[in-house]
Backbone as JSON, one array per atom type, in Angstrom:
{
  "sequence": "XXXXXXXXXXXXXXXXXXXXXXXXXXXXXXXXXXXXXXXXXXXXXXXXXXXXXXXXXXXXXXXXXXXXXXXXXXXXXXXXXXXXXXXXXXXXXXXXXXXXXXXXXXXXXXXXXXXXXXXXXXXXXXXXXXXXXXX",
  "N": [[0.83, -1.16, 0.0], [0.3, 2.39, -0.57], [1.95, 5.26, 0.68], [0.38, 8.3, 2.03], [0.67, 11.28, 0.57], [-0.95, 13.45, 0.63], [-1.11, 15.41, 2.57], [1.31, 16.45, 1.93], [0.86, 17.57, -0.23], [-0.96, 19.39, -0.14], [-0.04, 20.97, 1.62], [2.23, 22.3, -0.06], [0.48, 23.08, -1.94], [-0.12, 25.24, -0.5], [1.91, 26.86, 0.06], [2.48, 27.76, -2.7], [0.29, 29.48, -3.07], [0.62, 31.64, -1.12], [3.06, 32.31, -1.94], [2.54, 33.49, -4.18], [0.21, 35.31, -4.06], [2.32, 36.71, -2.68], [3.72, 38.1, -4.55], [1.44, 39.06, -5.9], [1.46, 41.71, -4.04], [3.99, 42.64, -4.26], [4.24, 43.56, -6.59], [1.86, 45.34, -6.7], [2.82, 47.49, -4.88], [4.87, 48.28, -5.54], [3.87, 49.91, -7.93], [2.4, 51.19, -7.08], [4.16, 53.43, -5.5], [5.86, 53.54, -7.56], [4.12, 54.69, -9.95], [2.25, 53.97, -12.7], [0.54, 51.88, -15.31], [-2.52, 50.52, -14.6], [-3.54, 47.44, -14.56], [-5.45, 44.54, -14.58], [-5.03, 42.43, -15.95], [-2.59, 43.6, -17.08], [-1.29, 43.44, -14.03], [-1.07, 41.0, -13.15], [0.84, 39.57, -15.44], [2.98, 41.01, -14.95], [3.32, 39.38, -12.19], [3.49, 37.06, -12.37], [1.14, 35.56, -12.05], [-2.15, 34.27, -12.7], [-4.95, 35.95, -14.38], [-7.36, 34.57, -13.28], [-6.76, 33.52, -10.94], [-6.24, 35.89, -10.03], [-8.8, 36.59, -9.95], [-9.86, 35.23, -7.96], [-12.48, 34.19, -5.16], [-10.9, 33.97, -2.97], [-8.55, 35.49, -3.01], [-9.9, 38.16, -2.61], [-9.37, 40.51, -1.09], [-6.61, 41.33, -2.37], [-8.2, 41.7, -5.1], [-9.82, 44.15, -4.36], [-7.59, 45.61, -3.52], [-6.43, 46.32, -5.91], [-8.34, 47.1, -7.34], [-8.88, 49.51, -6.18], [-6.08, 50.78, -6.91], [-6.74, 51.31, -9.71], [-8.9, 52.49, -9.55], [-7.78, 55.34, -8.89], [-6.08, 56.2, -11.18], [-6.5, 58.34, -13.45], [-8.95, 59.74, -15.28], [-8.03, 60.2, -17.89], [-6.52, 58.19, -19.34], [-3.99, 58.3, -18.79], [-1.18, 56.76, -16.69], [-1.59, 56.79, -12.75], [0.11, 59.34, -10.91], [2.56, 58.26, -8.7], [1.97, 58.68, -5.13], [4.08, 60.11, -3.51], [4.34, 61.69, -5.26], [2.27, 63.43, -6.05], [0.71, 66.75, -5.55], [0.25, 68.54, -3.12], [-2.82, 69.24, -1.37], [-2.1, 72.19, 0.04], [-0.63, 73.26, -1.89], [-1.64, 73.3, -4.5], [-3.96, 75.07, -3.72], [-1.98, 77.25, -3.75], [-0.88, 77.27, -6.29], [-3.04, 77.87, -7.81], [-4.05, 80.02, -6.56], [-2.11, 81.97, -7.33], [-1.96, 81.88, -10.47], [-4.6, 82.97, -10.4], [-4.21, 85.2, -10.12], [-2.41, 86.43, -11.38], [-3.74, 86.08, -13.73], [-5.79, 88.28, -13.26], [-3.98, 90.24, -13.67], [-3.02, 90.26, -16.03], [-5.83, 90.62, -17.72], [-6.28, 93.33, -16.52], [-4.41, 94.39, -17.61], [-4.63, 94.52, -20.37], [-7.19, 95.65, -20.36], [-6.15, 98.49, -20.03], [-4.08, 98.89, -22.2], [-6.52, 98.65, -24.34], [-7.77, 100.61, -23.37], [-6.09, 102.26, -24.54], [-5.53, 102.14, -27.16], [-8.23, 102.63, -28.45], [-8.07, 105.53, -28.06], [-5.83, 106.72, -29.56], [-6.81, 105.84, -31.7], [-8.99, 107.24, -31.84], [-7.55, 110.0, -31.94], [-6.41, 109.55, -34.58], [-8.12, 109.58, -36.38], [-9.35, 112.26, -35.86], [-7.37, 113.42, -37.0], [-7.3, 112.54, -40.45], [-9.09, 113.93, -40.63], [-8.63, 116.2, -40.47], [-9.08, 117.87, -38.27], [-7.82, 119.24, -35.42], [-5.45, 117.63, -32.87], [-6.27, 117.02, -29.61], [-4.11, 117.31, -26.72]],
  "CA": [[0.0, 0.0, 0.0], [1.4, 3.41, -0.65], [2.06, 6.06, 1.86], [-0.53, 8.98, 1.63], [1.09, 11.81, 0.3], [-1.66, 14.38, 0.29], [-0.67, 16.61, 3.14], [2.52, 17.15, 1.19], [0.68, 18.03, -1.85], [-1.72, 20.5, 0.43], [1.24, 21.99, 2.08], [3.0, 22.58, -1.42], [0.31, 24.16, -2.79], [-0.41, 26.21, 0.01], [2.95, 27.83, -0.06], [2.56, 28.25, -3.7], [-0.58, 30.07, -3.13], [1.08, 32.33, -0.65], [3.73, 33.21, -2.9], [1.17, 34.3, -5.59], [0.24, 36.65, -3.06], [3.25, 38.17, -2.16], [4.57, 38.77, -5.99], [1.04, 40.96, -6.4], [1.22, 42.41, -3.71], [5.14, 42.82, -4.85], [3.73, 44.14, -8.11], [1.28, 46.26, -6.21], [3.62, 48.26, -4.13], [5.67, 49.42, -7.16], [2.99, 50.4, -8.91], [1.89, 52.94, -5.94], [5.35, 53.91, -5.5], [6.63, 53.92, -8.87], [3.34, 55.02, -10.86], [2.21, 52.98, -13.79], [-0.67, 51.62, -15.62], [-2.84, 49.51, -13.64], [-4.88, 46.41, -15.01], [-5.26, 43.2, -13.92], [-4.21, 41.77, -16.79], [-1.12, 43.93, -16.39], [-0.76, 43.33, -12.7], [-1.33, 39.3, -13.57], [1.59, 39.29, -15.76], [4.01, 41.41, -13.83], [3.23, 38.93, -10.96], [3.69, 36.08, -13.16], [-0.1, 34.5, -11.82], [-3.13, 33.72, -13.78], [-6.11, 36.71, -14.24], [-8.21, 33.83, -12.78], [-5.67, 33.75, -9.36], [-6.6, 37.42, -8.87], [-10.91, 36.89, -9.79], [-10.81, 33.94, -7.39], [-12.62, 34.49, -4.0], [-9.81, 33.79, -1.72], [-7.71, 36.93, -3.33], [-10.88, 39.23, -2.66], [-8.76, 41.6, -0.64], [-5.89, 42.08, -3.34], [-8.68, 42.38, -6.25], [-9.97, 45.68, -3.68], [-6.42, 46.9, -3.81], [-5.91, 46.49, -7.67], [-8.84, 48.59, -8.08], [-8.51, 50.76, -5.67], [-5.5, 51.58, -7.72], [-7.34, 51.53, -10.76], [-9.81, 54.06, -9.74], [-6.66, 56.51, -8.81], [-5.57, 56.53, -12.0], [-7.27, 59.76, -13.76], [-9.79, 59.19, -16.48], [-7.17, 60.54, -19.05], [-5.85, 56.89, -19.68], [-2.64, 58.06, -18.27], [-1.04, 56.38, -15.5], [-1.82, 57.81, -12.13], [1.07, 59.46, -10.29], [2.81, 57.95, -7.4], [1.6, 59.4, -4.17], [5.06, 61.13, -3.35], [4.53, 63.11, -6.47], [0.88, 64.01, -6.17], [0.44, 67.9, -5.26], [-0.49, 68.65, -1.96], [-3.9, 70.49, -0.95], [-2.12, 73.28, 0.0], [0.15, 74.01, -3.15], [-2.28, 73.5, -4.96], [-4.42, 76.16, -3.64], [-0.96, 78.15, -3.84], [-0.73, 77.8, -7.51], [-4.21, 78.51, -8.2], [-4.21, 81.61, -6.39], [-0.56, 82.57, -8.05], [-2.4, 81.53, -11.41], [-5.89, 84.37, -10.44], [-3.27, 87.04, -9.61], [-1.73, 86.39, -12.98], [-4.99, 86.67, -14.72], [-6.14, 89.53, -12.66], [-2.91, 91.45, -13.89], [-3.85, 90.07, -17.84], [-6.96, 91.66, -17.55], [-5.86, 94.99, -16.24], [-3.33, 95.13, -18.71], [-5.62, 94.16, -21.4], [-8.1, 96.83, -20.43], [-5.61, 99.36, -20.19], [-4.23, 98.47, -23.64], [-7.94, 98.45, -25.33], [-8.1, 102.16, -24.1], [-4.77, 103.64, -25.21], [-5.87, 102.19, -28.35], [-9.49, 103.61, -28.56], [-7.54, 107.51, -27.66], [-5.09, 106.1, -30.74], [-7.69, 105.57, -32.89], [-9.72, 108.37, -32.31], [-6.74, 110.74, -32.61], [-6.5, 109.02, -36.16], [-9.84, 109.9, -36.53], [-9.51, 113.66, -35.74], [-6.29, 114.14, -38.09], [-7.66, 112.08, -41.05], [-10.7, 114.84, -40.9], [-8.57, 117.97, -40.31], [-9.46, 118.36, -36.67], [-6.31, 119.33, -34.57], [-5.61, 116.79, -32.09], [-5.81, 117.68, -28.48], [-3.26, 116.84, -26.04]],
  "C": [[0.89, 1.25, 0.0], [1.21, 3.88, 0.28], [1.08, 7.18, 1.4], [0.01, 10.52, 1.75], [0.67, 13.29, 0.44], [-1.7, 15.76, 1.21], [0.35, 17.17, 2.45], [2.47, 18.22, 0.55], [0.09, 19.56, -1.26], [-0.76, 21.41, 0.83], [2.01, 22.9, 0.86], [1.76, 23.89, -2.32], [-0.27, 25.41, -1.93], [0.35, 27.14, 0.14], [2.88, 28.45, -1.56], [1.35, 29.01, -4.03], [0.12, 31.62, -2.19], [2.31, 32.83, -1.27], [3.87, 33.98, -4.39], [1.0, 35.51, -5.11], [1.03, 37.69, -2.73], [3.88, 38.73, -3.28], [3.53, 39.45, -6.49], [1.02, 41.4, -5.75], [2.49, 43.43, -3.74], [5.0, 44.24, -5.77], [2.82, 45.39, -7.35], [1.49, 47.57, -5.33], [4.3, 48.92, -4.87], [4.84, 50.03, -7.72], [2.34, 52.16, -8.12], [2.76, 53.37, -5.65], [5.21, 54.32, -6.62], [5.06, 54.93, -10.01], [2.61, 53.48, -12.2], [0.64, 52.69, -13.91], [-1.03, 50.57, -14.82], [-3.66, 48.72, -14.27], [-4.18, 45.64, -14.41], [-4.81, 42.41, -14.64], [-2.43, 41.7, -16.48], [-0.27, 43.46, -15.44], [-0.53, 41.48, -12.85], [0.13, 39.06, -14.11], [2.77, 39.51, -14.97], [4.35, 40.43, -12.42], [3.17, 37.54, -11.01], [1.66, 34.96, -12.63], [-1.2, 34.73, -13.01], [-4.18, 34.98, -13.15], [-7.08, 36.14, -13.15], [-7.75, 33.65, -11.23], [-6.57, 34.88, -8.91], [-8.01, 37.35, -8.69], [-10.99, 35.89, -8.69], [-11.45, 34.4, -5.89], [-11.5, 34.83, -2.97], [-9.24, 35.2, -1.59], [-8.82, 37.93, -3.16], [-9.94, 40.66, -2.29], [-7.1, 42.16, -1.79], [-6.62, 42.27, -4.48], [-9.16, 43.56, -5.21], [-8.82, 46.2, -3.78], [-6.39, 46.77, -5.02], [-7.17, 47.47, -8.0], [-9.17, 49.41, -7.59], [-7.36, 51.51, -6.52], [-5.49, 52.02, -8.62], [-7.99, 52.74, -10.89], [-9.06, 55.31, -9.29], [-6.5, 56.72, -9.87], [-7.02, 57.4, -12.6], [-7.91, 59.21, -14.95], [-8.93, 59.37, -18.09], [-6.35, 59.49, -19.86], [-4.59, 57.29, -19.06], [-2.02, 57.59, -17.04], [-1.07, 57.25, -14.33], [-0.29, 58.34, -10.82], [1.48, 58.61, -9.21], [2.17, 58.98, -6.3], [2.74, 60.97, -3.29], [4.72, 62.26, -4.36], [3.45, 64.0, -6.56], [1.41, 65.69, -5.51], [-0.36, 67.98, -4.27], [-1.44, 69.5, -2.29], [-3.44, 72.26, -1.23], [-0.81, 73.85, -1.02], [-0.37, 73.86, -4.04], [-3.32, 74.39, -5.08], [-3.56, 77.35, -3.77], [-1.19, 78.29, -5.5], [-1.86, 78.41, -8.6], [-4.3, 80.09, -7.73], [-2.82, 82.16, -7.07], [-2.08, 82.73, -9.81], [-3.81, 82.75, -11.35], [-4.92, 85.27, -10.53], [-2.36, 87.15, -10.72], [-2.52, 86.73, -13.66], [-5.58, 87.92, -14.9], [-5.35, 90.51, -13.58], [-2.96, 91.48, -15.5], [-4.77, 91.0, -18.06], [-7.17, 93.07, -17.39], [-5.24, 95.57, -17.4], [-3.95, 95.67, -19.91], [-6.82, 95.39, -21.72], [-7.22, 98.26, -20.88], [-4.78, 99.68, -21.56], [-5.64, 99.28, -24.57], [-8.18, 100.01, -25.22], [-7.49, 102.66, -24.59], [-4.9, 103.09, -27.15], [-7.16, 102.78, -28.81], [-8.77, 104.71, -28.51], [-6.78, 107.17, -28.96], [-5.85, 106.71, -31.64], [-8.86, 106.87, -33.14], [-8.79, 109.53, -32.69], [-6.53, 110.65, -33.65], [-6.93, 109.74, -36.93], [-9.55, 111.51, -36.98], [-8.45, 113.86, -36.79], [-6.72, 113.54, -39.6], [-8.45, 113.31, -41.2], [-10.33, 115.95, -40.48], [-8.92, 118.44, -38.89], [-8.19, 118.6, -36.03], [-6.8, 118.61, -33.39], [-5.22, 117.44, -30.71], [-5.2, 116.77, -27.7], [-3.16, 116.84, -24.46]]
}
């Protein structure tokens, strides 16, 4: 009779289930560091396991992080920054208000412009038609 092998086999593939795990969650740590496109396909290959690995129940909690990182990335198709790189709150309200007080000063200019050309143009005006221009 043979010997019954089948804890072996259970043991074997339970480690090889646990080191499925740790190469996406490998893969998943670079990706929020480093940036990059996120699919599951993607993340599947990078992590050498099977699409079907990441849909299976067990992995529930690394398919919630894969698209948690999914829905970071910006609707623009482009990958979504790392978190180091993102733009804080408040420099972002910095460069917006830099960015009004730039416009503001456009605008002024712009106006002030539009009249010294109207006074221009009517001085034109007055010498074209013999009027002496006043000063």
């Amino acid at each position: 009779m043979r010997a019954d092998n089948s804890s072996h086999l259970a043991e074997a593939a339970h480690r090889r289930r646990l080191d499925c795990i740790e190469r996406v969650h490998a893969v998943l740590a670079a990706l929020e560091r480093d940036g990059g496109a996120v699919t599951i396909a993607g993340v599947a290959a990078r992590a050498g396991v099977s699409r079907t690995f990441l849909y299976d129940d067990a992995q529930a909690p690394l398919l919630t992080r894969l698209r948690d990182l999914v829905n970071k990335q910006p609707a623009t198709g482009r990958p979504a920054l790392p978190d180091q790189q993102r733009i804080t709150t408040k420099s972002h309200e910095t460069v917006v208000r830099a960015l009004r007080d730039a416009n503001r000063k456009l605008h002024e200019e712009n106006e002030r412009l539009r009249n010294e050309l109207a006074l221009a143009l009517g001085q034109l005006r007055d010498l074209r038609r013999g009027f002496p221009v006043g000063r």
